[in-house]
C-alpha positions in Angstrom: -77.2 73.2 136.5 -78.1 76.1 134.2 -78.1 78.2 136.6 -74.5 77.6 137.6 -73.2 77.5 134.0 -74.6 81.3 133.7 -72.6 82.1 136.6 -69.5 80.4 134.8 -70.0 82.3 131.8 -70.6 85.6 133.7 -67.0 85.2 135.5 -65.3 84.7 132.7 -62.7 87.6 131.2 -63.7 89.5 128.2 -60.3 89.8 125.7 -59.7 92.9 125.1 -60.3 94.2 121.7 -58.6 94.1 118.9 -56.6 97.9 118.1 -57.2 97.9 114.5 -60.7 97.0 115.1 -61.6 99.8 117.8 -60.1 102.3 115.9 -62.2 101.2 112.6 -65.3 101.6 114.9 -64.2 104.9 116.6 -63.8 106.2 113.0 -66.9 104.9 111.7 -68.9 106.0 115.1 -67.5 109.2 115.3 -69.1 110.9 112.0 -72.6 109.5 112.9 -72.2 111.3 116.2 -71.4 114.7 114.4 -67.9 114.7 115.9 -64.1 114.6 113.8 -63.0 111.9 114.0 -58.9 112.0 114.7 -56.1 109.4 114.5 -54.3 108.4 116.9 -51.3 110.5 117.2 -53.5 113.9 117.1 -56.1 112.1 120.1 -52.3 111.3 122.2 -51.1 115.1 121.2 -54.7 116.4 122.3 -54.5 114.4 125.4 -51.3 115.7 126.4 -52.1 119.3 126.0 -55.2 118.9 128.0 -53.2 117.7 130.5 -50.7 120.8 130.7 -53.8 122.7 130.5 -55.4 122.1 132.9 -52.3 121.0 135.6 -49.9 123.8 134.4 -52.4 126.9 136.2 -52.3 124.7 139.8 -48.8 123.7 139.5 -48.2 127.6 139.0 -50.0 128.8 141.7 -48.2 126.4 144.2 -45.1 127.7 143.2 -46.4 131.5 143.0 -47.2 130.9 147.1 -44.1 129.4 147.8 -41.7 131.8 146.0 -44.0 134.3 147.9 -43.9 132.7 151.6 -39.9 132.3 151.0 -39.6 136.3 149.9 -42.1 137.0 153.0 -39.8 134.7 155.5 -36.6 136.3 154.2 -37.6 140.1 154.4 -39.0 139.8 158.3 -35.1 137.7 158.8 -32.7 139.1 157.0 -32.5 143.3 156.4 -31.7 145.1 152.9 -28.4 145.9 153.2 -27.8 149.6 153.4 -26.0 150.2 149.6 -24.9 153.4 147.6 -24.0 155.6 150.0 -23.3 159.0 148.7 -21.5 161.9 150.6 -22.0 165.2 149.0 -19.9 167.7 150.8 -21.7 171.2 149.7 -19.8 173.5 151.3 -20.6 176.2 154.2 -19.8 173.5 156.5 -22.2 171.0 155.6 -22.4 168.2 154.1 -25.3 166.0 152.5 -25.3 162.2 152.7 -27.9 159.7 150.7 -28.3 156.2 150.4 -30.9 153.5 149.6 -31.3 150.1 151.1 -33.5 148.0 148.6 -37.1 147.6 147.4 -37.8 145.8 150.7 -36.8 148.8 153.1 -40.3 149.4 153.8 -40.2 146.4 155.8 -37.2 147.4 158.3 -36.2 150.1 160.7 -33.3 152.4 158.9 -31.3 154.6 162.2 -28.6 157.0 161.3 -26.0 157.1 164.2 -23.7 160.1 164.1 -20.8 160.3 166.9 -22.5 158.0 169.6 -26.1 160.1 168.8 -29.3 159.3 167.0 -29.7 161.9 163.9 -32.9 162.6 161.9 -33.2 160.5 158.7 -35.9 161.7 155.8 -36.5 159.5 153.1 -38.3 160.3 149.5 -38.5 158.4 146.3 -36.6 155.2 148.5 -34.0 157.6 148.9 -33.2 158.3 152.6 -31.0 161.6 153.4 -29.6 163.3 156.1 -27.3 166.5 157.2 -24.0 167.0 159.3 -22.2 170.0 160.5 -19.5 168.3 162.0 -17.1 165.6 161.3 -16.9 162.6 162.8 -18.1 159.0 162.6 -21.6 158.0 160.9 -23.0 154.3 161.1 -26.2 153.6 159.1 -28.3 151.0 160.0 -30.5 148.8 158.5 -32.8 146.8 161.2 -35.4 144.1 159.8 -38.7 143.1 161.7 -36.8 139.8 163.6 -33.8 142.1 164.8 -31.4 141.1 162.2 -29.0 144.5 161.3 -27.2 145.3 158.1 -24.6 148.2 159.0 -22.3 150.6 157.3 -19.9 153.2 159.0 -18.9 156.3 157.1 -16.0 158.3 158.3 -17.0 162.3 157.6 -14.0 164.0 157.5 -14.1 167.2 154.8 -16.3 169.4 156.5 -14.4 172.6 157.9 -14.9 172.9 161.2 -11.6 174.9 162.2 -12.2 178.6 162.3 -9.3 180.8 160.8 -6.3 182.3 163.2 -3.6 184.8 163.3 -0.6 183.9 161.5 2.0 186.6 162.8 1.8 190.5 162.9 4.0 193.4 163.4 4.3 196.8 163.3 5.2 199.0 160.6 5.4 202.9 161.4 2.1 204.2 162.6 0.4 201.3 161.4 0.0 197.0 162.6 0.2 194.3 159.8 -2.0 191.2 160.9 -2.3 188.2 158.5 -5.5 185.4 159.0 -5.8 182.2 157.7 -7.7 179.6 156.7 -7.3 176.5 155.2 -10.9 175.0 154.9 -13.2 177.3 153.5 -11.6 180.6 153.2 -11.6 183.8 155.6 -15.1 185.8 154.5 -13.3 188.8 154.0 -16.3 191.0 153.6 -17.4 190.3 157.4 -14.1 190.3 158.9 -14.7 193.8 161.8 -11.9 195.5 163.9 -13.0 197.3 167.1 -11.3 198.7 169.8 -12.0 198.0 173.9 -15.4 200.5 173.7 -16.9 198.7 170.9 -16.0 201.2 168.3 -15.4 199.9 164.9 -11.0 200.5 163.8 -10.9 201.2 160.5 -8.8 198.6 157.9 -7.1 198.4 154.7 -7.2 194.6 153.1 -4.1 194.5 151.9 -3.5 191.4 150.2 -6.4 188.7 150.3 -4.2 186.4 149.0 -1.6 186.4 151.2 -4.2 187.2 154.1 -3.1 190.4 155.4 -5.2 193.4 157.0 -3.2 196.8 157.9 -4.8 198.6 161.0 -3.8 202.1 162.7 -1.7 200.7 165.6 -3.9 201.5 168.4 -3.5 203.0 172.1 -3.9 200.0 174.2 -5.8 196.8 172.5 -7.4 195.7 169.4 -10.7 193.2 169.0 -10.6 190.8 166.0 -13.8 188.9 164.7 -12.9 186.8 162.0 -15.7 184.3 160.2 -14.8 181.6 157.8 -17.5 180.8 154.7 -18.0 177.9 156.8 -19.8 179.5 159.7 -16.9 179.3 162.1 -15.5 182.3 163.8 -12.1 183.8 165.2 -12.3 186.1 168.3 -9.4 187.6 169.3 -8.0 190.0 171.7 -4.3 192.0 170.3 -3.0 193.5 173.5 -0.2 195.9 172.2 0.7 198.1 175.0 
């Protein structure tokens, strides 16, 4: 019988203890222990800080790798769009054109497409840049790693690609009045030559740049005109004057 009422006593439930009276024995323990003692609102403001101390790094890192997985997904989808597109028409019948497409660019596959035809595109400091001679229709392209495209088309229409041409000319005593023009770049005045049908350069008197007008000693049979623009384009021409 004893040893059952042991086993009684053993199964029964302690009560908790009292709050006041823990917390005069935590403060009296606590000294002898060499420790500070704290109240209870400092041991609830300790305990939550510990907590953000030591869940606030893990919490951050989880987020770190998926903001980081999300960025990685989305550059290999989606291309940086092709943006700030400059066109920087320098003259002599060229003209400059820059753009950028992003931070991410490195990532994706930028074409330049000029008039149905693939054209070289160099790129420094994220700035990619290309050349034109011609006018005509450019589409940029922007191509990420899963085939997705971001495209711009350009419309290059200031370059001067029209070389210069006679006006009207008549004679005037012993002497023909031709006038040139052009209305891109200008006639280069200083290259413009006269020869006649053996090759031999005709003397000419600029008369009025202005107006365009070159005087020439009218000549036996036929007159050969080479006539340049400052764009690089050039006027040949055969005066028959018989």
């Amino acid at each position: 019988m004893a040893l059952s009422q042991n086993n009684e006593s053993a199964s029964r439930t302690v009560p908790p203890p009292d709050p006041a009276e823990a917390e005069q024995l935590y403060q009296q323990i606590m000294p002898e222990l060499g420790l500070e003692a704290k109240d209870t609102a400092s041991r609830r403001t300790y305990h939550t800080f510990s907590m953000l101390r030591f869940r606030t790094p893990r919490v951050f890192r989880v987020f770190l790798v998926v903001v980081v997985a999300v960025l990685a997904v989305a550059a290999l989808m989606f291309p940086v769009p092709v943006t700030s597109i400059d066109v920087d028409y320098a003259g002599g019948g060229k003209v400059n054109v820059q753009f950028t497409t992003g931070p991410l660019d490195f990532l994706d596959r930028v074409t330049a497409i000029f008039n149905g035809s693939s054209m070289p595109v160099s790129r420094s400091s994220g700035v990619y840049s290309l050349e034109l001679t011609q006018n005509g229709k450019l589409v940029l392209t922007s191509e990420s790693p899963m085939g997705f495209t971001d495209t711009k088309t350009i419309n290059i229409d200031g370059i001067d690609d029209t070389p210069p041409h006679v006006v009207r000319h008549f004679r005037e005593g012993d002497n023909i009045h031709i006038y040139l023009e052009d209305a891109g770049s200008g006639v280069d005045w200083d290259a413009v030559t006269v020869t006649d049908p053996d090759g031999q350069a005709v003397d000419f008197t600029l008369a009025d740049p202005e107006e365009g007008c070159i005087i020439v000693p009218f000549p036996e049979s036929s007159l050969y005109l080479s006539v340049p623009d400052n764009s690089g384009n050039g006027l040949s021409v055969v005066l028959n004057l018989k």
